[in-house]
C-alpha positions in Angstrom: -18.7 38.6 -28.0 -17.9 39.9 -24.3 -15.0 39.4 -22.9 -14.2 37.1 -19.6 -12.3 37.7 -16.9 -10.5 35.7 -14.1 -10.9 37.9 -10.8 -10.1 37.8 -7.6 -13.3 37.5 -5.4 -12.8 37.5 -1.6 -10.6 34.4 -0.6 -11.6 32.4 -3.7 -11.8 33.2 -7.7 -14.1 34.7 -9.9 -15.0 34.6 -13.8 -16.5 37.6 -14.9 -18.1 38.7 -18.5 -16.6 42.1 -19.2 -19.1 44.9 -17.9 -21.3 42.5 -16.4 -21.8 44.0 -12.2 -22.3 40.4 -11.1 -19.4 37.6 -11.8 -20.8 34.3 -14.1 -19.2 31.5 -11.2 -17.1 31.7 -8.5 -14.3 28.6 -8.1 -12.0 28.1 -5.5 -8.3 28.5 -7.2 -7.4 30.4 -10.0 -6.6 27.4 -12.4 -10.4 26.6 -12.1 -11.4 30.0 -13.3 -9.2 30.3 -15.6 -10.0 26.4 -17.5 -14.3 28.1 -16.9 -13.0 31.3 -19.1 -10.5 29.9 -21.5 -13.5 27.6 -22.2 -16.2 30.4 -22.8 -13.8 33.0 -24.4 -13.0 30.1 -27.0 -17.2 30.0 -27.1 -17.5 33.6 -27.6 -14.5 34.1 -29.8 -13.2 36.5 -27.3 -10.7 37.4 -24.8 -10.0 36.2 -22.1 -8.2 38.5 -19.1 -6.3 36.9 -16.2 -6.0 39.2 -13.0 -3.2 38.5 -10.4 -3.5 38.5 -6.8 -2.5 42.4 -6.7 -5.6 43.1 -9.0 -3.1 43.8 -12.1 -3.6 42.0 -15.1 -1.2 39.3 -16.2 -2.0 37.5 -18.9 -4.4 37.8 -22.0 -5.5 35.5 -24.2 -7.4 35.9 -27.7 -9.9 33.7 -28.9 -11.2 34.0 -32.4 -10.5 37.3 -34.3 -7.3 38.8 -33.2 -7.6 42.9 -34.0 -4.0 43.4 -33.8 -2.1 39.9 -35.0 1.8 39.7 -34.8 3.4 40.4 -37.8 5.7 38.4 -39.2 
């Protein structure tokens, strides 16, 4: 179970497994990268991270096990 993220990699996009020095793919737009890591977070039963533009993160999503579900 890693964790994916969606980074920005020079003028294009970037999905990266968390700790991992080398990204898994690079697309050219961010929806691309983000439909490759919703797909293998959903694989992994992980999360998947979504960095904006400004290198700050703007979205997560969980896949599988949340450790800290909503209550209510």
């Amino acid at each position: 179970m890693k964790n994916q993220w969606v980074v920005k990699h020079d003028k294009n996009w970037a999905l990266k497994g968390e700790g991992n020095l080398r990204v898994t793919k690079v697309y050219s737009t961010q929806a691309e990268a983000i439909q490759a890591g919703k797909i293998a977070a959903q694989s992994q039963e992980s999360e998947l991270i979504i960095q904006g533009r400004d290198g700050k993160i703007r979205e997560r999503s969980t896949y599988g096990k949340d450790p800290f579900p909503p209550k209510g």
